[in-house]
Structures are given as C-alpha cells and as structure tokens.
PyMOL Python script that loads the backbone (N, CA, C, O; Angstrom):
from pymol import cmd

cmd.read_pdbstr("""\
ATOM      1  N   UNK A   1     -38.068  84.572 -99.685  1.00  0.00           N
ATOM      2  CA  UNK A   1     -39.386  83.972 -99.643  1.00  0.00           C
ATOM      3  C   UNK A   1     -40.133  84.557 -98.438  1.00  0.00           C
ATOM      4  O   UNK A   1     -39.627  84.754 -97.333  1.00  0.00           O
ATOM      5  N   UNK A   2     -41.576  84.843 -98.838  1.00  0.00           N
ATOM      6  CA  UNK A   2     -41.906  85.896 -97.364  1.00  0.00           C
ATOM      7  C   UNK A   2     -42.513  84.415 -96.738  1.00  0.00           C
ATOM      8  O   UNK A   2     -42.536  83.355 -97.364  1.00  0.00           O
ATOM      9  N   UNK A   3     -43.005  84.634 -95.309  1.00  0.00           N
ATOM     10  CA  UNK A   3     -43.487  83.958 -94.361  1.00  0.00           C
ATOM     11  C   UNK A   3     -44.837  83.190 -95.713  1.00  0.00           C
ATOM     12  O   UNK A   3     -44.695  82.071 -96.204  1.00  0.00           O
ATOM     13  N   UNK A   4     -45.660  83.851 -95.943  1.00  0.00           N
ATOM     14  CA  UNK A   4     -47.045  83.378 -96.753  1.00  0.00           C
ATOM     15  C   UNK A   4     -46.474  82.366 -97.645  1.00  0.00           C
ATOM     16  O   UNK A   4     -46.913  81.218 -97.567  1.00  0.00           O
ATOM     17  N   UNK A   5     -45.459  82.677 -98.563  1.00  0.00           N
ATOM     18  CA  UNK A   5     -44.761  81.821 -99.688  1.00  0.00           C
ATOM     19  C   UNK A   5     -44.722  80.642 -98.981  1.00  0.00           C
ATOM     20  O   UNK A   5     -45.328  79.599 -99.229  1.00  0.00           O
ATOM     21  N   UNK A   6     -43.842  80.923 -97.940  1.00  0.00           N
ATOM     22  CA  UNK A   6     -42.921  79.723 -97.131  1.00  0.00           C
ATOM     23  C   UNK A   6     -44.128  78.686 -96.529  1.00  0.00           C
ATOM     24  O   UNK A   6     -44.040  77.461 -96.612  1.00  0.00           O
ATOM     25  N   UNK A   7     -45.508  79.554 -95.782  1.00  0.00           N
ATOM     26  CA  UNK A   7     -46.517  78.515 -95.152  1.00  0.00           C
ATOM     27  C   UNK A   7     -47.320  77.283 -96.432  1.00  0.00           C
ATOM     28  O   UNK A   7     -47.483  76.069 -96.307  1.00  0.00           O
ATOM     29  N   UNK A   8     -47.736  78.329 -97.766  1.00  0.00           N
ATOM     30  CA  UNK A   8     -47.891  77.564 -98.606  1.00  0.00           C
ATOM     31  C   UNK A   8     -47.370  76.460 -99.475  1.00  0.00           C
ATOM     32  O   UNK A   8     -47.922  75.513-100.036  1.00  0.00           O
ATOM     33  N   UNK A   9     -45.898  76.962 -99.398  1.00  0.00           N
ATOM     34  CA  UNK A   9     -44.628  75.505 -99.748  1.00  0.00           C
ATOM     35  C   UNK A   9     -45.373  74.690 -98.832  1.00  0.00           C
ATOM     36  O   UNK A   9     -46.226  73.981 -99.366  1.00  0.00           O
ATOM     37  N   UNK A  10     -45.247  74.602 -97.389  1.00  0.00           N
ATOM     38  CA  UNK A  10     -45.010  73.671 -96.765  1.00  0.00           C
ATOM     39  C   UNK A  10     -46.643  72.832 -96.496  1.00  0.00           C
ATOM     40  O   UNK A  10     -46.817  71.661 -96.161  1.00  0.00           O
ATOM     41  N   UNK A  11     -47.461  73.666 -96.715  1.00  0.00           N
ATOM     42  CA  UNK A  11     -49.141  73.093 -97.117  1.00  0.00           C
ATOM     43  C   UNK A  11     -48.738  72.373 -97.791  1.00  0.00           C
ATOM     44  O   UNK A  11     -48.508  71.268 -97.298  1.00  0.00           O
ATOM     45  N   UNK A  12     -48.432  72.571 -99.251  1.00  0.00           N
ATOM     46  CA  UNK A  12     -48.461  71.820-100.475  1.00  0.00           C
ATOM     47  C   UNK A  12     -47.632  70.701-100.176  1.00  0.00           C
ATOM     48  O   UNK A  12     -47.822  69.877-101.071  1.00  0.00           O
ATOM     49  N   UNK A  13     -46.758  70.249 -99.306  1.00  0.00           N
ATOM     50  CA  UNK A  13     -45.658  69.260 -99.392  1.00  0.00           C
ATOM     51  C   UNK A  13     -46.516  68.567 -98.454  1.00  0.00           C
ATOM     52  O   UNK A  13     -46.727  67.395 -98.764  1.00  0.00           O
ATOM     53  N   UNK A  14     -47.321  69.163 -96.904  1.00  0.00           N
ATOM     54  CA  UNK A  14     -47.967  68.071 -96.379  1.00  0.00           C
ATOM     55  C   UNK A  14     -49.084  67.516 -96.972  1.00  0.00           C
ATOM     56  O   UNK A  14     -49.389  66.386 -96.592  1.00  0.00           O
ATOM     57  N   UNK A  15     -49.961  68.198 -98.057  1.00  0.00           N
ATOM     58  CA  UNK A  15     -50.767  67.794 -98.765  1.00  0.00           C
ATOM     59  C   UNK A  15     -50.253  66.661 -99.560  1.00  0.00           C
ATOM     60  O   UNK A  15     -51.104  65.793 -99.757  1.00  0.00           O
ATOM     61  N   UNK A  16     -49.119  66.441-100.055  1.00  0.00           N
ATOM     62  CA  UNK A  16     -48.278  65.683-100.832  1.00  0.00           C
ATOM     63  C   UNK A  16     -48.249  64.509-100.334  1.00  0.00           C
ATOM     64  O   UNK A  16     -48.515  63.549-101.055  1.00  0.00           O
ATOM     65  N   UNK A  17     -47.936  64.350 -99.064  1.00  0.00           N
ATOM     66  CA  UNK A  17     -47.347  63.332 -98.191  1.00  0.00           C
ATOM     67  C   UNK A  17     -48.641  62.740 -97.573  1.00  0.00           C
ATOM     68  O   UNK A  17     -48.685  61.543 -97.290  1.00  0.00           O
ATOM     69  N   UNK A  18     -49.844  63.685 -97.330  1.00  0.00           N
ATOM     70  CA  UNK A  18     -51.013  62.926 -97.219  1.00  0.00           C
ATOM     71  C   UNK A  18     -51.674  61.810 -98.828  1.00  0.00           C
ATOM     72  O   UNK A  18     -52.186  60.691 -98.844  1.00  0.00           O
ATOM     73  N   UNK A  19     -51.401  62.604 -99.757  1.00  0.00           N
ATOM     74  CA  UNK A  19     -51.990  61.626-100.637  1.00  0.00           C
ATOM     75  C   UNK A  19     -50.953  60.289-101.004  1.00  0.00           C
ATOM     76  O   UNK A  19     -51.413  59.325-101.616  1.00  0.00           O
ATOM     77  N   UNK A  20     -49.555  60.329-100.582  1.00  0.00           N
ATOM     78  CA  UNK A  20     -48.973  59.343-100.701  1.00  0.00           C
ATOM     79  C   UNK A  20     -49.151  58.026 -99.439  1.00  0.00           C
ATOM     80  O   UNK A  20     -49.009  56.804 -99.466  1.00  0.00           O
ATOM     81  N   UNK A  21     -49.484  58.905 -98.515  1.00  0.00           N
ATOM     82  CA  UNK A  21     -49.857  58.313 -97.143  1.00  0.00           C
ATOM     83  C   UNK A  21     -51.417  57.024 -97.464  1.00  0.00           C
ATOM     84  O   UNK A  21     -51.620  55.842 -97.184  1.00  0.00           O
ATOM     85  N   UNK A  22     -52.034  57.890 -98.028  1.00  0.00           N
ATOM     86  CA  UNK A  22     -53.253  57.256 -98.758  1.00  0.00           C
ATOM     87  C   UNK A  22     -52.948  56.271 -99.459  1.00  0.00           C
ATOM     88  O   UNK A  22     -53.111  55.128 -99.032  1.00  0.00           O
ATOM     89  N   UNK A  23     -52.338  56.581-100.935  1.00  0.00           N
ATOM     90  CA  UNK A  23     -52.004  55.442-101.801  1.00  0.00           C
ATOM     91  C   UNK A  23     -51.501  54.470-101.289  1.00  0.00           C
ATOM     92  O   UNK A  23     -51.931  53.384-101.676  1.00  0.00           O
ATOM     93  N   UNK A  24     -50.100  54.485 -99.934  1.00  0.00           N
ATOM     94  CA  UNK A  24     -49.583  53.239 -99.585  1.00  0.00           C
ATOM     95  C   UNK A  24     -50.525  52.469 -98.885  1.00  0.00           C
ATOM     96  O   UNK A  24     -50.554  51.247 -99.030  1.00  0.00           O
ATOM     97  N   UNK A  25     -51.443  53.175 -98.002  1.00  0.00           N
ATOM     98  CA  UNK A  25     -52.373  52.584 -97.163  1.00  0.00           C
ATOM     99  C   UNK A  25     -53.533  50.805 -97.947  1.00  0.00           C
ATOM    100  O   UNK A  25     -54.173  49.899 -97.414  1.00  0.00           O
ATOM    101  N   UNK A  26     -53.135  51.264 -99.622  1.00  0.00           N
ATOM    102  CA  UNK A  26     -54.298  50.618-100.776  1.00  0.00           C
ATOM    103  C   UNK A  26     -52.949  49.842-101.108  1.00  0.00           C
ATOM    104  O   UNK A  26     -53.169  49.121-102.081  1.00  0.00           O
ATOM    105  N   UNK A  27     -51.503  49.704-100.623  1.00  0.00           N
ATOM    106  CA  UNK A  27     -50.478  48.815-101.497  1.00  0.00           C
ATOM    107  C   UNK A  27     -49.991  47.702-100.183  1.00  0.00           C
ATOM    108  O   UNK A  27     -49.126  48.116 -99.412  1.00  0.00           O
ATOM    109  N   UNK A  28     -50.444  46.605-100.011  1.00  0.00           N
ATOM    110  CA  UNK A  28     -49.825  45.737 -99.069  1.00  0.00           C
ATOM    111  C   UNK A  28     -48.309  46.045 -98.599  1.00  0.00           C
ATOM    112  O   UNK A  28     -47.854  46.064 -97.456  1.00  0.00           O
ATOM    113  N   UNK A  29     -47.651  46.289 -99.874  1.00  0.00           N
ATOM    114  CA  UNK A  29     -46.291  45.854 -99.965  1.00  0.00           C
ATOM    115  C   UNK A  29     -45.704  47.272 -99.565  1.00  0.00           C
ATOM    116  O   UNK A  29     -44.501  47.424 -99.354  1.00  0.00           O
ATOM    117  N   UNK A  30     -46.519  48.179 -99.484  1.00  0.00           N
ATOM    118  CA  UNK A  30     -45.471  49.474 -98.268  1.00  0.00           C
ATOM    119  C   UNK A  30     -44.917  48.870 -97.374  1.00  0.00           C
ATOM    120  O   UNK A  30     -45.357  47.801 -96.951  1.00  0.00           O
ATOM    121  N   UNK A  31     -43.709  49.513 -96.858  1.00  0.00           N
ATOM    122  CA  UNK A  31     -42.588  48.936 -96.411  1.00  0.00           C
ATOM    123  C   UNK A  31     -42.979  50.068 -95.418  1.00  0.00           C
ATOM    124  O   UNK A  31     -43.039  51.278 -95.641  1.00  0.00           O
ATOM    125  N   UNK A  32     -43.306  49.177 -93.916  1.00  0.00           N
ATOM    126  CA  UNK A  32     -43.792  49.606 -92.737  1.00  0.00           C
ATOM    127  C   UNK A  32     -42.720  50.640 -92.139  1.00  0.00           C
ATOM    128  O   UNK A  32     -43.239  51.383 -91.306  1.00  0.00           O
ATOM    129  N   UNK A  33     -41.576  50.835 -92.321  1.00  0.00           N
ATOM    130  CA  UNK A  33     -40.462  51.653 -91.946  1.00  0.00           C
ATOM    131  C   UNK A  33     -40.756  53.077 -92.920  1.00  0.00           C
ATOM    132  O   UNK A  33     -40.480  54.142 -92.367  1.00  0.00           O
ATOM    133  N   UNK A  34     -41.161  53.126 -93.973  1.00  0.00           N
ATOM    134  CA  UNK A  34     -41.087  53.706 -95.297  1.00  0.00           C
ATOM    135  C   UNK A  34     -42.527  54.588 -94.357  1.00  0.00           C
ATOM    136  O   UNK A  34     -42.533  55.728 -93.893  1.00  0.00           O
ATOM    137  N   UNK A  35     -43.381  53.769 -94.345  1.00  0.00           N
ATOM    138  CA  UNK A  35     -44.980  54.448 -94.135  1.00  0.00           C
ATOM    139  C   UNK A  35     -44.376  55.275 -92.700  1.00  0.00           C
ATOM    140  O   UNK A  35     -44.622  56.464 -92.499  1.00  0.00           O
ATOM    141  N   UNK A  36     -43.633  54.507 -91.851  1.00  0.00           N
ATOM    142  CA  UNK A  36     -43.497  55.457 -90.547  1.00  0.00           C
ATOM    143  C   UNK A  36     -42.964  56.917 -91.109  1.00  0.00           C
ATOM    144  O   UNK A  36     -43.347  58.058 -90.854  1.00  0.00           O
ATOM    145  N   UNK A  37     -41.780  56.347 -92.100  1.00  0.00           N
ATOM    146  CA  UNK A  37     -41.223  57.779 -92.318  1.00  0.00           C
ATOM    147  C   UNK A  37     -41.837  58.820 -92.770  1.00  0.00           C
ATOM    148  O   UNK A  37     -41.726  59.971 -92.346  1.00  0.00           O
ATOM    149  N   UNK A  38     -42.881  58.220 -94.146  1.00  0.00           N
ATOM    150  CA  UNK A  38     -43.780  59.711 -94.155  1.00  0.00           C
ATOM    151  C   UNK A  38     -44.542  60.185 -93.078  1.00  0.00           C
ATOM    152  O   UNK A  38     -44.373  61.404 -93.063  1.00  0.00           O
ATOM    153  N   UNK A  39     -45.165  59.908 -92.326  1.00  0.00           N
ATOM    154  CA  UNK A  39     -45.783  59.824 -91.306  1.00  0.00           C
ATOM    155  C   UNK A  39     -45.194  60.897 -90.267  1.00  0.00           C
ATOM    156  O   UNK A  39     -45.879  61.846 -89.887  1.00  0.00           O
ATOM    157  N   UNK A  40     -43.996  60.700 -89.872  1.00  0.00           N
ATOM    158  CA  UNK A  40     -43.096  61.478 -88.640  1.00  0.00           C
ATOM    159  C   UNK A  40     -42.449  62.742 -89.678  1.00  0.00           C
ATOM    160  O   UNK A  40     -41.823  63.607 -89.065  1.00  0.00           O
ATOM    161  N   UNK A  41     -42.584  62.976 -91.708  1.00  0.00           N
ATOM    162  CA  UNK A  41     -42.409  64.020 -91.941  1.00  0.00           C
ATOM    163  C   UNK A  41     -43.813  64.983 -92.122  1.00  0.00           C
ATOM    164  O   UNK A  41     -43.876  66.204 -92.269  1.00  0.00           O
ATOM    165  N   UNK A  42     -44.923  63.965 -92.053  1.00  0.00           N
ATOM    166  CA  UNK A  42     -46.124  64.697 -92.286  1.00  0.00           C
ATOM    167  C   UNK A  42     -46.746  65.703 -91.015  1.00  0.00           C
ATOM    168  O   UNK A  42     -47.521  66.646 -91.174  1.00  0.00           O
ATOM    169  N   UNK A  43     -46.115  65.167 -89.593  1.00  0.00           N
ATOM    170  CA  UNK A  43     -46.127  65.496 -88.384  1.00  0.00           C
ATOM    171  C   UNK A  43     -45.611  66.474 -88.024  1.00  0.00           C
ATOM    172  O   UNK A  43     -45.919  67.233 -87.105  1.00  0.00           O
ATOM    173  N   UNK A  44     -44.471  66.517 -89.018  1.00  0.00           N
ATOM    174  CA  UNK A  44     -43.078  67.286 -88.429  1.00  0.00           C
ATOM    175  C   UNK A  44     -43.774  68.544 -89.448  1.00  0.00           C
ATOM    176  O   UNK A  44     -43.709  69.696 -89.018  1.00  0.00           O
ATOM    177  N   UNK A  45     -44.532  68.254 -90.994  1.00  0.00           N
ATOM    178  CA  UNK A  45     -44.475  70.054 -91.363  1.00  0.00           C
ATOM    179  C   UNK A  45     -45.842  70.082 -90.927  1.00  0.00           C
ATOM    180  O   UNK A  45     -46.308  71.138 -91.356  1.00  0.00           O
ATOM    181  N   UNK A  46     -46.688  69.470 -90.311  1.00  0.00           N
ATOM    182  CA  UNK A  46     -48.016  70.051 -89.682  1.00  0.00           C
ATOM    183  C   UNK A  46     -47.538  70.671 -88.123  1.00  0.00           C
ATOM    184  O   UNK A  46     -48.157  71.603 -87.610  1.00  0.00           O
ATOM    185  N   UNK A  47     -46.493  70.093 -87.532  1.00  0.00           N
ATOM    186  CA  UNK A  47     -46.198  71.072 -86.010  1.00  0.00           C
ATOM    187  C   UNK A  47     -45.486  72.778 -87.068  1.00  0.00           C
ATOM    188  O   UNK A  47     -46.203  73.752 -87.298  1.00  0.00           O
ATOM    189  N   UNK A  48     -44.307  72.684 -87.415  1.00  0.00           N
ATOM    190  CA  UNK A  48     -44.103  73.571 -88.247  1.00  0.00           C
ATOM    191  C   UNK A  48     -45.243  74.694 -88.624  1.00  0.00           C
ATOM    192  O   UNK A  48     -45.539  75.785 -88.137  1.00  0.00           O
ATOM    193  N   UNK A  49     -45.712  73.959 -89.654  1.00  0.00           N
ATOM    194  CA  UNK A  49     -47.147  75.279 -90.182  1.00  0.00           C
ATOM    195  C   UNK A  49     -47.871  75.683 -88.886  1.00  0.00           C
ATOM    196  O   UNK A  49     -48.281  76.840 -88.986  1.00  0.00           O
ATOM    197  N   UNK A  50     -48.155  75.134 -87.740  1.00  0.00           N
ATOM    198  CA  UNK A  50     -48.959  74.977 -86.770  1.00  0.00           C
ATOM    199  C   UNK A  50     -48.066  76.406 -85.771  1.00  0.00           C
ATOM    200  O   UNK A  50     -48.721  77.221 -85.122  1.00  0.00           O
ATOM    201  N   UNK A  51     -46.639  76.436 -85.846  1.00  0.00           N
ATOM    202  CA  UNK A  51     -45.520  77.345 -85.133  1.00  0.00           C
ATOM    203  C   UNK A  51     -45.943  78.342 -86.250  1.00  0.00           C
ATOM    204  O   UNK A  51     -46.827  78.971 -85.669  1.00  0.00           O
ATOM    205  N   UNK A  52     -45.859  78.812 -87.364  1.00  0.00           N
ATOM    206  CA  UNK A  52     -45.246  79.700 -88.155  1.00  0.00           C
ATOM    207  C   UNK A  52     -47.122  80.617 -87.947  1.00  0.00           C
ATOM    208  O   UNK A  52     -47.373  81.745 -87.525  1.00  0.00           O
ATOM    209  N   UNK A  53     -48.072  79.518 -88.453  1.00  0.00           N
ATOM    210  CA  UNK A  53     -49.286  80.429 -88.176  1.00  0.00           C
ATOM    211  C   UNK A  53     -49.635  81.699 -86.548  1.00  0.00           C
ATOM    212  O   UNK A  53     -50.036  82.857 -86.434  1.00  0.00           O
ATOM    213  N   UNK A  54     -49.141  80.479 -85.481  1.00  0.00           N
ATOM    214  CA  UNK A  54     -49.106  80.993 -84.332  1.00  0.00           C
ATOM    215  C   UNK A  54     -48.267  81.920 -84.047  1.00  0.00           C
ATOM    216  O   UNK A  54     -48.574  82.579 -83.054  1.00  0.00           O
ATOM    217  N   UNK A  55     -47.291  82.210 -84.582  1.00  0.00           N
ATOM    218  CA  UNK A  55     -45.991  83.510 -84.270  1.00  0.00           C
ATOM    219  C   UNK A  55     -45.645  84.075 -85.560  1.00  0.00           C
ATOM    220  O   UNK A  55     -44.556  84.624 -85.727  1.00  0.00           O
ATOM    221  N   UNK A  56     -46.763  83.941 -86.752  1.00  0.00           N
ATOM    222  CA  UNK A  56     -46.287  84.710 -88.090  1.00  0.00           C
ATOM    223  C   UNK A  56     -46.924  86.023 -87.646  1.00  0.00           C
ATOM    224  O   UNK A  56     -46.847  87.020 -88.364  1.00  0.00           O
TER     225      UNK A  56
END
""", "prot")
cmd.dss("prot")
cmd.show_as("cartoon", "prot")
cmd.util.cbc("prot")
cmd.orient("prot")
C-alpha cells in the first residue's frame, strides 16, 4: 500500500468516526465510555494523518 493509499484509508475511517461521533451526539443513550472511545480513536488517526502528511 503506498503512503497516498494508506493517508486515504485513514481519512475515510476518521471521516467514519466523525459521522458516528455525530449520530451518538442525537442518541441520549450513548454510553459515555463508548463516545470517549471514538473520540481518543478519532484523535489518534487525525495526529497520525497529521505525522504521515508532515514526513510523507
């Protein structure tokens, strides 16, 4: 997988995790542990893409 493949996987998965981030935000019943977790993975591939742009 070249570097470009690999930055766009990981767009598309934080894009993912933002619109789920959204939907729970509209469901009372998200489970506040659950919302942290997407949250600290949505963080984790925006530092990521943020490394790979800067030293690709």
């Amino acid at each position: 997988m070249s570097i470009r493949e690999h930055l766009t996987e990981l767009e598309r998965r934080h894009a993912t995790i933002e619109r789920e981030l959204e939907t729970a935000k509209h469901h009372p019943s998200m489970d506040e542990i659950e919302l942290g977790n997407l949250k600290r993975q949505k963080l984790k591939l925006k530092d990521e893409i943020s490394r790979i742009r800067v030293t690709g």
